[in-house]
PDB file of N, CA, C and O in Angstrom:
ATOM      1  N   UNK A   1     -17.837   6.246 -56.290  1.00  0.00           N
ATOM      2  CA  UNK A   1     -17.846   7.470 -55.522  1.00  0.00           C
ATOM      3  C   UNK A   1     -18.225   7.192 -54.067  1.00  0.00           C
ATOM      4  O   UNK A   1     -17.755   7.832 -53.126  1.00  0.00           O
ATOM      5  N   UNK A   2     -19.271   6.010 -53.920  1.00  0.00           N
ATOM      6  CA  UNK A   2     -19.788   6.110 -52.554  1.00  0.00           C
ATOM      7  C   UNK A   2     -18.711   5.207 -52.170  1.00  0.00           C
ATOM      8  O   UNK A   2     -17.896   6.043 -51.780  1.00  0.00           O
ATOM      9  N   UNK A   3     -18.178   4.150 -52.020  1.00  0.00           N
ATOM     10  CA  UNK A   3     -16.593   3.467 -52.449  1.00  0.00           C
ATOM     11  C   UNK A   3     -15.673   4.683 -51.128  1.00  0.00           C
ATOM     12  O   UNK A   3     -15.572   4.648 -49.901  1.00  0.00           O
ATOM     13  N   UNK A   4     -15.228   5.516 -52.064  1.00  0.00           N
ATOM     14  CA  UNK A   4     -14.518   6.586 -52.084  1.00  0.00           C
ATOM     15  C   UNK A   4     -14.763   7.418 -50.853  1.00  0.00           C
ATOM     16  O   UNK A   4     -13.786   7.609 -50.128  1.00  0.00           O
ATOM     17  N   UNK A   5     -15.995   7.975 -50.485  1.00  0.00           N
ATOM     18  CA  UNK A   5     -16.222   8.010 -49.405  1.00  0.00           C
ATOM     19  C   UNK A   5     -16.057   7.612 -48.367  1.00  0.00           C
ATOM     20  O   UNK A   5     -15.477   8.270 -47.504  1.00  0.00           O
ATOM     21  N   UNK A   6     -16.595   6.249 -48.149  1.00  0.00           N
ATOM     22  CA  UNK A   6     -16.465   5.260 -47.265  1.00  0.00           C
ATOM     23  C   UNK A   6     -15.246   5.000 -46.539  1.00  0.00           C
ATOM     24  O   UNK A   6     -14.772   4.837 -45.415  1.00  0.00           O
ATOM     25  N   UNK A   7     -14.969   5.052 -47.875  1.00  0.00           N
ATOM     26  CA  UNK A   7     -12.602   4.759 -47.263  1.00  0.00           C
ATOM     27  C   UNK A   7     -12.245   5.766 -46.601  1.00  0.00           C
ATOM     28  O   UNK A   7     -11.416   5.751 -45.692  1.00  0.00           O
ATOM     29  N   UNK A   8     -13.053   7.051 -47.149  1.00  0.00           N
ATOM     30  CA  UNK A   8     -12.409   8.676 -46.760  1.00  0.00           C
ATOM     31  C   UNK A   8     -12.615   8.590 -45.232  1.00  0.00           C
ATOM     32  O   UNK A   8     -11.754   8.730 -44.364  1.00  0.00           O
ATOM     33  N   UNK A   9     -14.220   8.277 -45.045  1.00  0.00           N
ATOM     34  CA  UNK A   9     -14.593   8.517 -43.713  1.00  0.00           C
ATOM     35  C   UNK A   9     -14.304   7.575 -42.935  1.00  0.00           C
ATOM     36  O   UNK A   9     -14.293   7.918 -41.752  1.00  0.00           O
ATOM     37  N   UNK A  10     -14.081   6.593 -43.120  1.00  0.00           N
ATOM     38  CA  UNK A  10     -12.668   5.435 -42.135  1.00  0.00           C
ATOM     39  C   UNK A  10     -11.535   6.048 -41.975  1.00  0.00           C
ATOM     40  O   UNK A  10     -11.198   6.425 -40.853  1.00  0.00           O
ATOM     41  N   UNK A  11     -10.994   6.189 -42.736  1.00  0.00           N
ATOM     42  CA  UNK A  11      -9.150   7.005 -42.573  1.00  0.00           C
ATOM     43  C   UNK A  11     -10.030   8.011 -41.968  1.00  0.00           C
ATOM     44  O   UNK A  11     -10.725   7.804 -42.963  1.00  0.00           O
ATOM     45  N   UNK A  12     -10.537   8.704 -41.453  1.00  0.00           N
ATOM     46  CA  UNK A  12     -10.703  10.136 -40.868  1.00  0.00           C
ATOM     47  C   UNK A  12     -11.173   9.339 -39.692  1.00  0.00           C
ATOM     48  O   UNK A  12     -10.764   9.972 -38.719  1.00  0.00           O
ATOM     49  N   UNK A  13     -11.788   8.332 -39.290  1.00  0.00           N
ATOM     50  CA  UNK A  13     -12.197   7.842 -37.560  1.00  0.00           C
ATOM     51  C   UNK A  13     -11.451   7.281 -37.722  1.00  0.00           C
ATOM     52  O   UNK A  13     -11.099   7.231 -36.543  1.00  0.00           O
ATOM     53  N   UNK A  14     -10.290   6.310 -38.536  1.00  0.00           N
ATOM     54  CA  UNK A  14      -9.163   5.880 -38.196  1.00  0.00           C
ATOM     55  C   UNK A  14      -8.121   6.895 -37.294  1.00  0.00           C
ATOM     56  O   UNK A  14      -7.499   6.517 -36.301  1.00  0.00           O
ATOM     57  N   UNK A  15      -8.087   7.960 -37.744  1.00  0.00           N
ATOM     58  CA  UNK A  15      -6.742   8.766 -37.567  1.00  0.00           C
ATOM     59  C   UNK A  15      -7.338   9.442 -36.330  1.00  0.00           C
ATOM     60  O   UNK A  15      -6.528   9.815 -35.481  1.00  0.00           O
ATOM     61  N   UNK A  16      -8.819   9.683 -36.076  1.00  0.00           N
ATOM     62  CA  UNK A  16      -9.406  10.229 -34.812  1.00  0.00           C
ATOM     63  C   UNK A  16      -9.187   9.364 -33.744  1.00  0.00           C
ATOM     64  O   UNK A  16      -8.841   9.785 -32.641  1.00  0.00           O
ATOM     65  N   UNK A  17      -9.374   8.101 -34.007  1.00  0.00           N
ATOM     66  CA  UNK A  17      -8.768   6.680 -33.208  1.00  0.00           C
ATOM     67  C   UNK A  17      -7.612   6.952 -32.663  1.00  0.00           C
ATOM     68  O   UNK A  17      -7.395   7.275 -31.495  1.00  0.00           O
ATOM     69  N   UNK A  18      -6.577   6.762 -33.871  1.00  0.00           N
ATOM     70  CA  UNK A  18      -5.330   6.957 -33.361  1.00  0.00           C
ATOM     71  C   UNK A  18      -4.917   8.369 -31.985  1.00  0.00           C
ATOM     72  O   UNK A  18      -4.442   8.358 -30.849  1.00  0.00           O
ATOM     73  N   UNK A  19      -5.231   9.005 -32.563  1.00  0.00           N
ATOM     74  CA  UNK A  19      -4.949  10.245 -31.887  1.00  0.00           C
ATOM     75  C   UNK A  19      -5.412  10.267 -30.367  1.00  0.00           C
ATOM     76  O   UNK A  19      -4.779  10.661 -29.387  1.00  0.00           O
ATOM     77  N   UNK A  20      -6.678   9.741 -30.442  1.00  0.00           N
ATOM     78  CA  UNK A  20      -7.160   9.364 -28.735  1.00  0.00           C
ATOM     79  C   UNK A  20      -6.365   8.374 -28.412  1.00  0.00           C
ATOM     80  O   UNK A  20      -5.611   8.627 -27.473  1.00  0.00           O
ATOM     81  N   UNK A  21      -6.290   7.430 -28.832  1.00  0.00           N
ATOM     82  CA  UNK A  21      -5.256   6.380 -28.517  1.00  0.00           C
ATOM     83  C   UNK A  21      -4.139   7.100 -27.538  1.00  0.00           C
ATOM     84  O   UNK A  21      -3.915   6.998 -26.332  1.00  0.00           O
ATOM     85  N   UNK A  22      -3.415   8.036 -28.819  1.00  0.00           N
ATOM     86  CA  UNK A  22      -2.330   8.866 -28.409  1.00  0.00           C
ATOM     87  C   UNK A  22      -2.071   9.366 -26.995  1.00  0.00           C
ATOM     88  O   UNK A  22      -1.134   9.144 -26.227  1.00  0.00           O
ATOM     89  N   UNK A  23      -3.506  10.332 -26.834  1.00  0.00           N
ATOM     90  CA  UNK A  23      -3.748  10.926 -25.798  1.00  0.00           C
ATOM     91  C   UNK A  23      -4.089  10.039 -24.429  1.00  0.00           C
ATOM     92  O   UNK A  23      -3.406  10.381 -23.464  1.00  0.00           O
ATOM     93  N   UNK A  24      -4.734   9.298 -24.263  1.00  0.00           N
ATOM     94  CA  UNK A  24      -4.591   8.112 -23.582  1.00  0.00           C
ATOM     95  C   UNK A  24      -3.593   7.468 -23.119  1.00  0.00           C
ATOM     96  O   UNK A  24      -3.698   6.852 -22.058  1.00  0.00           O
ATOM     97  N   UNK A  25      -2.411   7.495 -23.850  1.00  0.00           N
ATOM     98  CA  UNK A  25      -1.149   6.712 -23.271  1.00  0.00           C
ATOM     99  C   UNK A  25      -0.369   7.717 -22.711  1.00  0.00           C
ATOM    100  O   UNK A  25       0.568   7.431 -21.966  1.00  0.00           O
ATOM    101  N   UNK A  26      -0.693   9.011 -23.029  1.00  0.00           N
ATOM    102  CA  UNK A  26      -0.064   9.919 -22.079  1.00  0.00           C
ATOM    103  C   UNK A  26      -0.854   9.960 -20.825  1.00  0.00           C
ATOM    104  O   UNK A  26      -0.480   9.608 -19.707  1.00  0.00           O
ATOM    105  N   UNK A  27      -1.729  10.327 -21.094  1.00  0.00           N
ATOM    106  CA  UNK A  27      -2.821  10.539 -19.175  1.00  0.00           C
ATOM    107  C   UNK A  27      -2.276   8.975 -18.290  1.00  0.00           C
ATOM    108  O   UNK A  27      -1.753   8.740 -17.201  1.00  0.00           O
ATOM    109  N   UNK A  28      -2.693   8.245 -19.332  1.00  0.00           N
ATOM    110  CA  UNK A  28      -2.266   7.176 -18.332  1.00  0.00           C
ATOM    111  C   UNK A  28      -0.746   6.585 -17.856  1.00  0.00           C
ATOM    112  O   UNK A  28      -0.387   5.789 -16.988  1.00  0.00           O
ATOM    113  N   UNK A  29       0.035   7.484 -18.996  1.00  0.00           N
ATOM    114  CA  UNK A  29       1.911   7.826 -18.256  1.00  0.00           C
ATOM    115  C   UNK A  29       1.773   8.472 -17.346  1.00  0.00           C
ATOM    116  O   UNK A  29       2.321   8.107 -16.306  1.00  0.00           O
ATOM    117  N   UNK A  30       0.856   9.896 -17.364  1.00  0.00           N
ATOM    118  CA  UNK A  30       0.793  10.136 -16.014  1.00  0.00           C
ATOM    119  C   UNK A  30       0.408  10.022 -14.836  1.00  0.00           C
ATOM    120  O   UNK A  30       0.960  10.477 -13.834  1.00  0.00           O
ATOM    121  N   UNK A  31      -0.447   9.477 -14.895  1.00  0.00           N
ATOM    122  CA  UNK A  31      -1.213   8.551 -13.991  1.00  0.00           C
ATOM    123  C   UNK A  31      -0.072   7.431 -13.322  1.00  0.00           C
ATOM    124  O   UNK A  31       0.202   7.091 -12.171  1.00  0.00           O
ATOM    125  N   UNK A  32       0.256   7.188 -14.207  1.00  0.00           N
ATOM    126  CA  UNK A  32       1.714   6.076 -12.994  1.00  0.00           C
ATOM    127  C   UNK A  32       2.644   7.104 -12.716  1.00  0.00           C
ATOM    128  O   UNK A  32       2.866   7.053 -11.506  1.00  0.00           O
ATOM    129  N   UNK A  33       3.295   8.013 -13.242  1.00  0.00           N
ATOM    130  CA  UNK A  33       4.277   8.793 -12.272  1.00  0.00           C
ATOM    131  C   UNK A  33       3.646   9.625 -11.334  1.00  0.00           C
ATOM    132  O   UNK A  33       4.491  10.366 -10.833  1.00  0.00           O
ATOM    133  N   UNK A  34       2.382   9.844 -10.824  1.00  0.00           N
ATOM    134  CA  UNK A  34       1.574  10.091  -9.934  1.00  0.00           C
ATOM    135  C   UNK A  34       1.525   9.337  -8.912  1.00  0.00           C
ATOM    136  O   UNK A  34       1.798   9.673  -7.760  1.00  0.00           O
ATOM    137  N   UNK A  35       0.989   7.718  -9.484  1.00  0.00           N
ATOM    138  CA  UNK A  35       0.818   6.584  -8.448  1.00  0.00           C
ATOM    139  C   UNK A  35       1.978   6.782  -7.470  1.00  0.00           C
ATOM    140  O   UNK A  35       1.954   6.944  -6.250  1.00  0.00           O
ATOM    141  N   UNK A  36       3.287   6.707  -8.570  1.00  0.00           N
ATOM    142  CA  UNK A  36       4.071   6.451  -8.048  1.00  0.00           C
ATOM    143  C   UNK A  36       5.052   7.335  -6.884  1.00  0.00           C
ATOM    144  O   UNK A  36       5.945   6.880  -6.170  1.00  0.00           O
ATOM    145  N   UNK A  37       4.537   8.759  -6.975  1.00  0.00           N
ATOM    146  CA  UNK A  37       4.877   9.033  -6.405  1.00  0.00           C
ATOM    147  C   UNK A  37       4.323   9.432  -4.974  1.00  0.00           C
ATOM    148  O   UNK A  37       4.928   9.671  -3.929  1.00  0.00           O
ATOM    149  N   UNK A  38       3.087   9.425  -5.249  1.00  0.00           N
ATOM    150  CA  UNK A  38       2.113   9.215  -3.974  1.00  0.00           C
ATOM    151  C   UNK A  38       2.356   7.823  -3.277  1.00  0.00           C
ATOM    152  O   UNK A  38       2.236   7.784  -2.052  1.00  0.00           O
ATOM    153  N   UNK A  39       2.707   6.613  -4.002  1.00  0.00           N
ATOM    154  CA  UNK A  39       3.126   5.411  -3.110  1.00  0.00           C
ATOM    155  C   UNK A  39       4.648   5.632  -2.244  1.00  0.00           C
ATOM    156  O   UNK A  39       5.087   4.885  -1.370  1.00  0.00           O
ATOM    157  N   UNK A  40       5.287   6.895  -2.781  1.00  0.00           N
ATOM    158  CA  UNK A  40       6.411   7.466  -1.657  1.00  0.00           C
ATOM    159  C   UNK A  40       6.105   7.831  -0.948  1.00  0.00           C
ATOM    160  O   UNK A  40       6.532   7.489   0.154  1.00  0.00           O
ATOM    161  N   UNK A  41       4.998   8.936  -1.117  1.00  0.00           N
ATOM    162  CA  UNK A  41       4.766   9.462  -0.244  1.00  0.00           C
ATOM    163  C   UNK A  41       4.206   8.662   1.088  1.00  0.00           C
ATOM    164  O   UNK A  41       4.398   8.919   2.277  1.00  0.00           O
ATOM    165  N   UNK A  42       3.452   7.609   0.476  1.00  0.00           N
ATOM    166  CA  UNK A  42       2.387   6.977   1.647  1.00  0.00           C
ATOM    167  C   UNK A  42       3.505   5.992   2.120  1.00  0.00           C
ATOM    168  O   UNK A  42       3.294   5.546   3.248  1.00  0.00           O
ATOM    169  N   UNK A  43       4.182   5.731   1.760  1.00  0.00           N
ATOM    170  CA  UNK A  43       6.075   4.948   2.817  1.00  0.00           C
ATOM    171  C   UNK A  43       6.173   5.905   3.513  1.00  0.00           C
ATOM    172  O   UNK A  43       5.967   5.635   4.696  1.00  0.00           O
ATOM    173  N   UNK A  44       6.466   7.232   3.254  1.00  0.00           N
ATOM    174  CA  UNK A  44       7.138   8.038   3.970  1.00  0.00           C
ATOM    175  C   UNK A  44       6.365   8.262   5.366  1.00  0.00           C
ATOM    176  O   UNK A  44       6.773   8.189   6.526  1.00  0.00           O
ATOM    177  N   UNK A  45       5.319   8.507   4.922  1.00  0.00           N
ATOM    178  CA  UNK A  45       4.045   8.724   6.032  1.00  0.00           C
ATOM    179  C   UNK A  45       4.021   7.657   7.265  1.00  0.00           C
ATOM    180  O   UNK A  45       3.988   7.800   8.487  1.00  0.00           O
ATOM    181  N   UNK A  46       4.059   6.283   6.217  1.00  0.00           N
ATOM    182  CA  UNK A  46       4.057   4.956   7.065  1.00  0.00           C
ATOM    183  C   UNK A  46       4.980   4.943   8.327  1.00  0.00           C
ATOM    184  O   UNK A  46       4.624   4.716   9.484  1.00  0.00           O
ATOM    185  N   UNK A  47       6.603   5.318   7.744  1.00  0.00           N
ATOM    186  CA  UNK A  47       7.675   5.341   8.460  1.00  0.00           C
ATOM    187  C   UNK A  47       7.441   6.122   9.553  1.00  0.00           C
ATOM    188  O   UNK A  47       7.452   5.606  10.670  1.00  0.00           O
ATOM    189  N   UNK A  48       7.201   7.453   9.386  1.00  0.00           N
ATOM    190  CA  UNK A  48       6.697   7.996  10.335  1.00  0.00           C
ATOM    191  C   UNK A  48       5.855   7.726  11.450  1.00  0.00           C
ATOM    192  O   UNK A  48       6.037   8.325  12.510  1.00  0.00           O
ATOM    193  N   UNK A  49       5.005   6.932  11.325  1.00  0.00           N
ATOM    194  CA  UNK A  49       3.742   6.935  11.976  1.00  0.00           C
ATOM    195  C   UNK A  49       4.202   5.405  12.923  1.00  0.00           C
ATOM    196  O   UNK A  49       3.694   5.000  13.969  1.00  0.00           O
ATOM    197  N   UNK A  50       5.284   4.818  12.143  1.00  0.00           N
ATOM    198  CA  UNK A  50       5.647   3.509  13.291  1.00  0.00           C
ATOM    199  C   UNK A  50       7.222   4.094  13.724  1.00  0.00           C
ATOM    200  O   UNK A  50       8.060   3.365  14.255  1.00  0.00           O
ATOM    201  N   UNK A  51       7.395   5.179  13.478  1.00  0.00           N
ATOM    202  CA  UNK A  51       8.248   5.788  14.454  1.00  0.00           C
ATOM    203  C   UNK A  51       7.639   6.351  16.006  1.00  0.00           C
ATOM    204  O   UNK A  51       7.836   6.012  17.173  1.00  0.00           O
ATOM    205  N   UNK A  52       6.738   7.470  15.273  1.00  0.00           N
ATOM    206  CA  UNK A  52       6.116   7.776  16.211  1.00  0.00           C
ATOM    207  C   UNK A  52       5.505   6.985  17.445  1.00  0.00           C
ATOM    208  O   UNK A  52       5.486   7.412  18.599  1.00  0.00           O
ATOM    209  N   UNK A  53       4.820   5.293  16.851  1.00  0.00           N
ATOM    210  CA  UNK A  53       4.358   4.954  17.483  1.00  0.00           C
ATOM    211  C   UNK A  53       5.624   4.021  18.754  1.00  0.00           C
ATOM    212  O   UNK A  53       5.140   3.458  19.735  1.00  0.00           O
ATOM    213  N   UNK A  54       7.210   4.002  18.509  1.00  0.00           N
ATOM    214  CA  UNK A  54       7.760   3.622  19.104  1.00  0.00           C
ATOM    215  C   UNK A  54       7.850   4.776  20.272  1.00  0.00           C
ATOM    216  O   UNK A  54       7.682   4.434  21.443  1.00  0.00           O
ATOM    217  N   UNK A  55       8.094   6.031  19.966  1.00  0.00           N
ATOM    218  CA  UNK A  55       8.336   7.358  20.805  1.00  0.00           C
ATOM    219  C   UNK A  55       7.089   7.452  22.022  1.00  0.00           C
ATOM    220  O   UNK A  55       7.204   7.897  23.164  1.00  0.00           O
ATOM    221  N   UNK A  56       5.975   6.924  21.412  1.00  0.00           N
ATOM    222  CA  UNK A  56       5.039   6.794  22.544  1.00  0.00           C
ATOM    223  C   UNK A  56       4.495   5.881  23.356  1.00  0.00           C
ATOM    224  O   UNK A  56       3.768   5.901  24.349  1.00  0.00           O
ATOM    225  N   UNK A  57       5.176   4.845  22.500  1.00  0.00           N
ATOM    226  CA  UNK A  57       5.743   3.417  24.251  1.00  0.00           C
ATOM    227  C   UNK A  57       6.677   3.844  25.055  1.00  0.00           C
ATOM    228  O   UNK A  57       6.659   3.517  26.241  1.00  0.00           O
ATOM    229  N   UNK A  58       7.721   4.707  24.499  1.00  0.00           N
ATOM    230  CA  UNK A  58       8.461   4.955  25.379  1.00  0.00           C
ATOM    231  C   UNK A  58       7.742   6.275  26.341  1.00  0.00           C
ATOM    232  O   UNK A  58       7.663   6.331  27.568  1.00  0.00           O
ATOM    233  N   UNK A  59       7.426   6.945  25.661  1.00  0.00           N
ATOM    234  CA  UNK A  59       6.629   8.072  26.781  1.00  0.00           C
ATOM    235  C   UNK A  59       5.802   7.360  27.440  1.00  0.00           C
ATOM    236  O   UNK A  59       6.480   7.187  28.453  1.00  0.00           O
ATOM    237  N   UNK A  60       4.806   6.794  27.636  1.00  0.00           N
ATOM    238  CA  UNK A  60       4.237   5.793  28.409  1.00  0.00           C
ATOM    239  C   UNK A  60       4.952   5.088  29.668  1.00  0.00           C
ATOM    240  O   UNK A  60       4.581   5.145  30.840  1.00  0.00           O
ATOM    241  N   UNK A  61       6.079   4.401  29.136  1.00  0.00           N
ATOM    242  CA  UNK A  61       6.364   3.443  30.081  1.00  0.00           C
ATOM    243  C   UNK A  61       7.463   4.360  31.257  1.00  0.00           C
ATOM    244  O   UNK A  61       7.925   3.943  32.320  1.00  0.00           O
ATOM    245  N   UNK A  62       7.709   6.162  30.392  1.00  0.00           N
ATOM    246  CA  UNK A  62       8.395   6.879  31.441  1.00  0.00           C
ATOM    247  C   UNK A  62       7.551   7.556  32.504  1.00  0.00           C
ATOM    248  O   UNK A  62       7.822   7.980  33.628  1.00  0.00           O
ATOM    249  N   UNK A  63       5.915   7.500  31.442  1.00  0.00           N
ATOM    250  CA  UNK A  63       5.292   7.791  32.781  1.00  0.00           C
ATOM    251  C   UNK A  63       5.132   7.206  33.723  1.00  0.00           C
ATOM    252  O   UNK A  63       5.281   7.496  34.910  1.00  0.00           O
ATOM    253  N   UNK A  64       4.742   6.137  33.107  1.00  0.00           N
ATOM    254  CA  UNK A  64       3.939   4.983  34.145  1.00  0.00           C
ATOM    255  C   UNK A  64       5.647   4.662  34.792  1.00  0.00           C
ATOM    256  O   UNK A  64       5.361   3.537  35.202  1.00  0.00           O
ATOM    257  N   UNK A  65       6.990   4.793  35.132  1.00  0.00           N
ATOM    258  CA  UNK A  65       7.356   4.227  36.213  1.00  0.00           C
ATOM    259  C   UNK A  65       7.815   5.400  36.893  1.00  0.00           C
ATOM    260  O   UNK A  65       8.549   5.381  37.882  1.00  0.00           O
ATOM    261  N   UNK A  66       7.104   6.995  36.015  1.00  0.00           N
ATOM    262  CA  UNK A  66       7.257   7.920  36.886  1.00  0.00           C
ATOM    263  C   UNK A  66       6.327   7.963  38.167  1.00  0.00           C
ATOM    264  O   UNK A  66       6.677   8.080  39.342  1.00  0.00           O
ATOM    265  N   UNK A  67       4.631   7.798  37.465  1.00  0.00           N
ATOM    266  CA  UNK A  67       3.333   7.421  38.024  1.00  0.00           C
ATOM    267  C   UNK A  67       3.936   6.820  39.352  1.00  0.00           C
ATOM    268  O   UNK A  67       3.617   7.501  40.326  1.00  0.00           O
ATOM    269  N   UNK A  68       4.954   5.401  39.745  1.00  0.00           N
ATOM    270  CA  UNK A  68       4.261   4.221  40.022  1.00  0.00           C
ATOM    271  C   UNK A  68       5.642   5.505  41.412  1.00  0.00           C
ATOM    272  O   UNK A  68       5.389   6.013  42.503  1.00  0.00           O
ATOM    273  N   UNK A  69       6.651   5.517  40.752  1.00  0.00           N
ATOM    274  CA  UNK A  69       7.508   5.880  41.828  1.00  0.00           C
ATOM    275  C   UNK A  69       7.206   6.940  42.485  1.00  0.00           C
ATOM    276  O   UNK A  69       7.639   6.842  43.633  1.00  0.00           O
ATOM    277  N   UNK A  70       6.400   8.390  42.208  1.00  0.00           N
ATOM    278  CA  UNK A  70       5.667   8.861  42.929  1.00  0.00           C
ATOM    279  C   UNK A  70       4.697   8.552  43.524  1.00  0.00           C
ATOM    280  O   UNK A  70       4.241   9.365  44.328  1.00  0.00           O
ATOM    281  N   UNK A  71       4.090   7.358  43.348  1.00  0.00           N
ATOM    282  CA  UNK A  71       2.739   6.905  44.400  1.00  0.00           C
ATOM    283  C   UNK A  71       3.402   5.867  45.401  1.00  0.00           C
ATOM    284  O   UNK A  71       2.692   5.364  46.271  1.00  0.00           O
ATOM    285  N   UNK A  72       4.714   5.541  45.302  1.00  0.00           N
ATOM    286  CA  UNK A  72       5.861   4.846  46.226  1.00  0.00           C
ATOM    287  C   UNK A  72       5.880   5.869  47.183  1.00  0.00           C
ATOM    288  O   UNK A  72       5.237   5.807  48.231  1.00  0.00           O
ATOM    289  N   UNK A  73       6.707   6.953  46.808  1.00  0.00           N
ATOM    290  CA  UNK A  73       7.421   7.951  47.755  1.00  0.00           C
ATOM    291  C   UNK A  73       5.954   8.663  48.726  1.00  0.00           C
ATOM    292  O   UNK A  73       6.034   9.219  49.822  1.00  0.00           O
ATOM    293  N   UNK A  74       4.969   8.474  48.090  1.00  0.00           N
ATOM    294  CA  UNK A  74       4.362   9.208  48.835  1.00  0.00           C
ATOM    295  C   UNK A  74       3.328   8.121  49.627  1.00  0.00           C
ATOM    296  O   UNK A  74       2.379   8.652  50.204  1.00  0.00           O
ATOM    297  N   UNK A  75       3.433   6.625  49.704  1.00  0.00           N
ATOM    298  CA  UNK A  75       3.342   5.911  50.281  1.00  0.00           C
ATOM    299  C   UNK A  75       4.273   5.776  51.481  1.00  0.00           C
ATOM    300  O   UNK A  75       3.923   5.521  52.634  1.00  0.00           O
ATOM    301  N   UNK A  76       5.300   5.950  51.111  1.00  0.00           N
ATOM    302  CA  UNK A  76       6.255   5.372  52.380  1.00  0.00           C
ATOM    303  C   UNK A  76       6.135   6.864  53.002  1.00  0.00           C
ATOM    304  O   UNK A  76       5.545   6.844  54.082  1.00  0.00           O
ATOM    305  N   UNK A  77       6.579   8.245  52.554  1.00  0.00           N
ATOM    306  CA  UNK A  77       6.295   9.665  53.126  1.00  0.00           C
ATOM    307  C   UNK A  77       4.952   9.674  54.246  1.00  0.00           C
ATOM    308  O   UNK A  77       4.744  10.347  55.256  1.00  0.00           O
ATOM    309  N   UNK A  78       4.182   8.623  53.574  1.00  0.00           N
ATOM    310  CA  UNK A  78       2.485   8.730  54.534  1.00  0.00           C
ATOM    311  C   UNK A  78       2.857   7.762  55.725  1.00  0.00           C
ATOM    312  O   UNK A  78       2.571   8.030  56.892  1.00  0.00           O
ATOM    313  N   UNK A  79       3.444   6.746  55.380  1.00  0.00           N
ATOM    314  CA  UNK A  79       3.356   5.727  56.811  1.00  0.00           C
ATOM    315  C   UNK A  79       4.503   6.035  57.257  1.00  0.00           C
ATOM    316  O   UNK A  79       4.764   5.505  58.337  1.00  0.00           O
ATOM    317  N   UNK A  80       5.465   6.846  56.731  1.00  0.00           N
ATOM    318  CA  UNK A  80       6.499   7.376  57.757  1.00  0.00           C
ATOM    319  C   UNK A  80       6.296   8.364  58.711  1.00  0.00           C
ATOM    320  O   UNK A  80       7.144   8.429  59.600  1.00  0.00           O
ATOM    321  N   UNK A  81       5.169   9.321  58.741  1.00  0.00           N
ATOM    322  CA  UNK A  81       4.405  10.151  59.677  1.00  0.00           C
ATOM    323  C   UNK A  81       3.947   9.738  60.541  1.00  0.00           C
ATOM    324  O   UNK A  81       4.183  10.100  61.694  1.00  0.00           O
ATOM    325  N   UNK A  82       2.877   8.542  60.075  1.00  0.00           N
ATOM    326  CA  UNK A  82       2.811   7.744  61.329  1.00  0.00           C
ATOM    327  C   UNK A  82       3.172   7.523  62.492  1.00  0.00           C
ATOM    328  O   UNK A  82       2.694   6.577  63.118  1.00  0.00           O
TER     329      UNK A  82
END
């Protein structure tokens, strides 16, 4: 009888086993189609952000030879008064 038991209450944390098991391989299925789609996302972001960072060398270098050619014109404008 105590035999009998014993086996009973194994097959019953056996099958409680299993079942978490179960549940486990789902969370952690989802857990990668998550990863995975947050690792798109963080490309996508990336792309962006070394786009951007090309758009603002170029704004830069339109200032700075806007900068340089207005401090020209108004160089030569000053010693042309002279």
């Amino acid at each position: 009888m105590e035999a009998s038991l014993t086996a009973q209450a194994n097959a019953i944390q056996l099958a409680a086993l299993a079942v978490e098991v179960a549940h486990l391989k789902v969370a952690v299925a989802d857990l990668r189609s998550t990863n995975a789609s947050q690792s798109a996302k963080l490309d996508r972001v990336l792309e962006q952000l070394a786009q951007a960072r090309g758009g603002w060398r170029t704004l830069m270098l339109i200032g700075g030879a806007a900068g340089t050619l207005g401090s020209a014109a108004t160089w030569v404008v000053s010693h042309l008064k002279a």
